[in-house]
DRENPA-3360 file (N, C-alpha, C; in nm, 2 decimals, always signed):
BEGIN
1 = XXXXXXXX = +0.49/+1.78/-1.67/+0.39/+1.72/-1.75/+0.44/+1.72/-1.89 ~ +0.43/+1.57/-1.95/+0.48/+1.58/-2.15/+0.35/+1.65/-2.19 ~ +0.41/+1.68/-2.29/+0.35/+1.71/-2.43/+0.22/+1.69/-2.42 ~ +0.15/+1.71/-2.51/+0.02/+1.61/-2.57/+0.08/+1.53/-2.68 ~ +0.07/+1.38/-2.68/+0.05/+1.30/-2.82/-0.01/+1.36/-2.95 ~ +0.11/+1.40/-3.06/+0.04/+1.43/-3.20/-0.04/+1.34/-3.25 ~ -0.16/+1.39/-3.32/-0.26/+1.34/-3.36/-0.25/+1.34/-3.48 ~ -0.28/+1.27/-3.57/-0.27/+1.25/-3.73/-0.41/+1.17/-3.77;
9 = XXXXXXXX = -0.50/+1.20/-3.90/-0.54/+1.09/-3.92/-0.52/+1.00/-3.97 ~ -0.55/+0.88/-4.00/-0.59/+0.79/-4.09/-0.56/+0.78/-4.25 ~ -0.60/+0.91/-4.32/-0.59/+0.92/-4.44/-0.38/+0.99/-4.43 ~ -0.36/+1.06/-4.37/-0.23/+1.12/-4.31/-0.16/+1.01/-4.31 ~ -0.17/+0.92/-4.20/-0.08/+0.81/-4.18/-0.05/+0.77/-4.29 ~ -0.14/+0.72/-4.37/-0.13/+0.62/-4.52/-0.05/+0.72/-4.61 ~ -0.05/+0.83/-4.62/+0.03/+0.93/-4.67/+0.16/+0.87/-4.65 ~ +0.23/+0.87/-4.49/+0.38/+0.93/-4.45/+0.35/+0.80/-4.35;
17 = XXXXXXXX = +0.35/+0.73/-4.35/+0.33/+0.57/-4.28/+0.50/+0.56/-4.19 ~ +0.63/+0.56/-4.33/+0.75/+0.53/-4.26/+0.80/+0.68/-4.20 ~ +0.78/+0.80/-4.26/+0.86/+0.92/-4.18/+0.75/+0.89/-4.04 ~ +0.64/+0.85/-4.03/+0.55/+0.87/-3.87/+0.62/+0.76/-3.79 ~ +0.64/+0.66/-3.87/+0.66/+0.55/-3.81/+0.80/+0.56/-3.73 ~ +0.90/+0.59/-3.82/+1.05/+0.65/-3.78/+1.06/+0.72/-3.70 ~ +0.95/+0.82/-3.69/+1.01/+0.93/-3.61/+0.95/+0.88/-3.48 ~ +0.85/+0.79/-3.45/+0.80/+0.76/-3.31/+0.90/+0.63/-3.23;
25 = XXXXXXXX = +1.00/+0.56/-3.35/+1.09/+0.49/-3.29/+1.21/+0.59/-3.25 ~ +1.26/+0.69/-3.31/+1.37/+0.76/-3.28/+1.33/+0.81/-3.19 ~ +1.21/+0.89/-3.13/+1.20/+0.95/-3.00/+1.09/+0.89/-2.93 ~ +1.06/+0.81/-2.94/+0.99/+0.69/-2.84/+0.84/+0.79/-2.79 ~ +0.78/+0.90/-2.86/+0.65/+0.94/-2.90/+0.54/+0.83/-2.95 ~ +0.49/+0.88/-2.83/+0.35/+0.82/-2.92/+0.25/+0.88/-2.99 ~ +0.27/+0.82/-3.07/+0.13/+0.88/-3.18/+0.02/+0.83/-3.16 ~ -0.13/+0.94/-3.18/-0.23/+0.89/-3.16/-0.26/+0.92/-3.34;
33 = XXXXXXXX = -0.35/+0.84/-3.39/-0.44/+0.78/-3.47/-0.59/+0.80/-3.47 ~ -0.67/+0.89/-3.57/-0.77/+0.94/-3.57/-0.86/+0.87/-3.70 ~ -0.93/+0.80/-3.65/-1.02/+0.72/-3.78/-1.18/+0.74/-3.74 ~ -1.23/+0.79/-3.77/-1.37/+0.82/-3.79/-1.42/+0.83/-3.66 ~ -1.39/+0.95/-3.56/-1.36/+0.95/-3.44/-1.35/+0.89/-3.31 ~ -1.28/+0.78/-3.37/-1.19/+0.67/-3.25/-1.05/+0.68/-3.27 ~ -0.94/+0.69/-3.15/-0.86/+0.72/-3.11/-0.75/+0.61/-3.09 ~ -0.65/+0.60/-3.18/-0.59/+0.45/-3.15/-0.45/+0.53/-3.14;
41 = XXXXXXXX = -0.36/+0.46/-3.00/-0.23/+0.49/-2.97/-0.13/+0.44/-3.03 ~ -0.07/+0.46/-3.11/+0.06/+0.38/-3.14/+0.19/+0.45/-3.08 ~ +0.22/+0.29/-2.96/+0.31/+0.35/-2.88/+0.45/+0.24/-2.86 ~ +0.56/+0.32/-2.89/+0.67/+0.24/-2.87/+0.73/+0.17/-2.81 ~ +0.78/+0.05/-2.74/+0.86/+0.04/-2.63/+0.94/+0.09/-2.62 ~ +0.96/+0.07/-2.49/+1.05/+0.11/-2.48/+1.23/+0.13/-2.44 ~ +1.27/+0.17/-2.48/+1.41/+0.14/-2.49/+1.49/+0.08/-2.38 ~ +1.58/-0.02/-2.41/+1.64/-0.09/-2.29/+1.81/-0.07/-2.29;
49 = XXXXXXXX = +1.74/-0.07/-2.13/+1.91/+0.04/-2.05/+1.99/-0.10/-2.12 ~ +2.13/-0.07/-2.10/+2.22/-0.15/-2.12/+2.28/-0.20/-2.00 ~ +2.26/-0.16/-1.89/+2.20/-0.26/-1.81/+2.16/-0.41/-1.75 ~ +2.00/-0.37/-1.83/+1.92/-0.48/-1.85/+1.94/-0.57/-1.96 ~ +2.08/-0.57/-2.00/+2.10/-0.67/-2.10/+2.19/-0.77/-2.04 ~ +2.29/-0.69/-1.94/+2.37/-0.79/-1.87/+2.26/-0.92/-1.83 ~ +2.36/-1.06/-1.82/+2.33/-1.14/-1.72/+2.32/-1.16/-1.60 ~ +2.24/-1.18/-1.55/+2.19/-1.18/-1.41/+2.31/-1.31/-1.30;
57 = XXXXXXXX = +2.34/-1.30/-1.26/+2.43/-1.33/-1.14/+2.43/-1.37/-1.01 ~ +2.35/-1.45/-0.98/+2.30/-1.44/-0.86/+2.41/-1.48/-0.72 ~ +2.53/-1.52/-0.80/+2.64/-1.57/-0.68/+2.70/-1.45/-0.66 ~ +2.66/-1.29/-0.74/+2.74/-1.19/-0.71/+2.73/-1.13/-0.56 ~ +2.83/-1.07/-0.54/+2.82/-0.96/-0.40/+2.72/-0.88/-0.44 ~ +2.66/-0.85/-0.32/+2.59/-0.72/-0.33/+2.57/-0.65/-0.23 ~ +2.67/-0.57/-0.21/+2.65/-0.46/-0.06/+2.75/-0.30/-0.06 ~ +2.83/-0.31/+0.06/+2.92/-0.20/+0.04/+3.04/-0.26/+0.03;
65 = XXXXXXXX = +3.15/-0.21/-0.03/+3.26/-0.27/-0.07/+3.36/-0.24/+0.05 ~ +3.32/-0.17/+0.12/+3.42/-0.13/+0.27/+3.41/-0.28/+0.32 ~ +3.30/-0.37/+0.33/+3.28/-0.48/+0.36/+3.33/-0.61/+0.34 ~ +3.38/-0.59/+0.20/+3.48/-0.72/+0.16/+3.57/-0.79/+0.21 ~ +3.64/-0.68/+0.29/+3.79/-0.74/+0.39/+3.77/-0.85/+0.45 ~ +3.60/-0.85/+0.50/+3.54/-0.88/+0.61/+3.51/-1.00/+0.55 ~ +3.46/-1.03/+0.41/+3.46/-1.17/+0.40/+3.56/-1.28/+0.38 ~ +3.52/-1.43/+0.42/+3.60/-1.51/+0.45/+3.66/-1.55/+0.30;
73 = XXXXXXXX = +3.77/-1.54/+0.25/+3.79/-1.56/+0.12/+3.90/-1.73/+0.14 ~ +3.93/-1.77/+0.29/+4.05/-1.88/+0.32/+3.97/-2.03/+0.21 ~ +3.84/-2.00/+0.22/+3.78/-2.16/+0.20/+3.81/-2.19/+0.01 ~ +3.81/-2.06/-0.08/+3.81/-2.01/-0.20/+3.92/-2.02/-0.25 ~ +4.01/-1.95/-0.15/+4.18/-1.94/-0.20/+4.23/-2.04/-0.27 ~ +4.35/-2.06/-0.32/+4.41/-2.21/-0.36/+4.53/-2.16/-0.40 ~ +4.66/-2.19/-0.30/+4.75/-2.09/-0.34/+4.84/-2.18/-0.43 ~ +4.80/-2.28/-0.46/+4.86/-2.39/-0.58/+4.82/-2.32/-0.75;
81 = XX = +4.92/-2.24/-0.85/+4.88/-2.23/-0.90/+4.89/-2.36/-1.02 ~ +4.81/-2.32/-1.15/+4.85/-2.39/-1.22/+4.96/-2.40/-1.36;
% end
């Protein structure tokens, strides 16, 4: 189980706005926000694998590589180079 979300109020935030703000992007915390006892989340996205940046590929292989031998590569070949 995380943490509990640090709570700060309103008058707080307006204090230290960019050290709160910085520090919920550097560790992807969310802060909750306390204004006249309602409860507002400020919450970060979240960070993206590098990964999900690659382009997507849809003519790629996708299986086990023990398998490859096995495909037909004669129709692709072109033993003319240039």
């Amino acid at each position: 189980m995380s943490a509990p979300a640090p709570t700060v109020t309103a008058s707080a935030l307006r204090a230290d706005v960019y050290r709160i703000l910085d520090r919920a992007i550097a560790t992807g915390e969310v802060v909750e926000i306390e204004r006249n006892g309602v409860v507002v989340r400020l919450v970060p996205p979240r960070p993206r694998r590098w990964i999900d940046a690659l382009p997507r590929r849809p003519e790629a292989i996708v299986g086990d590589p023990c398998e490859l031998p096995e495909v037909g590569w004669s129709e692709a070949w072109a033993p003319e180079l240039p």
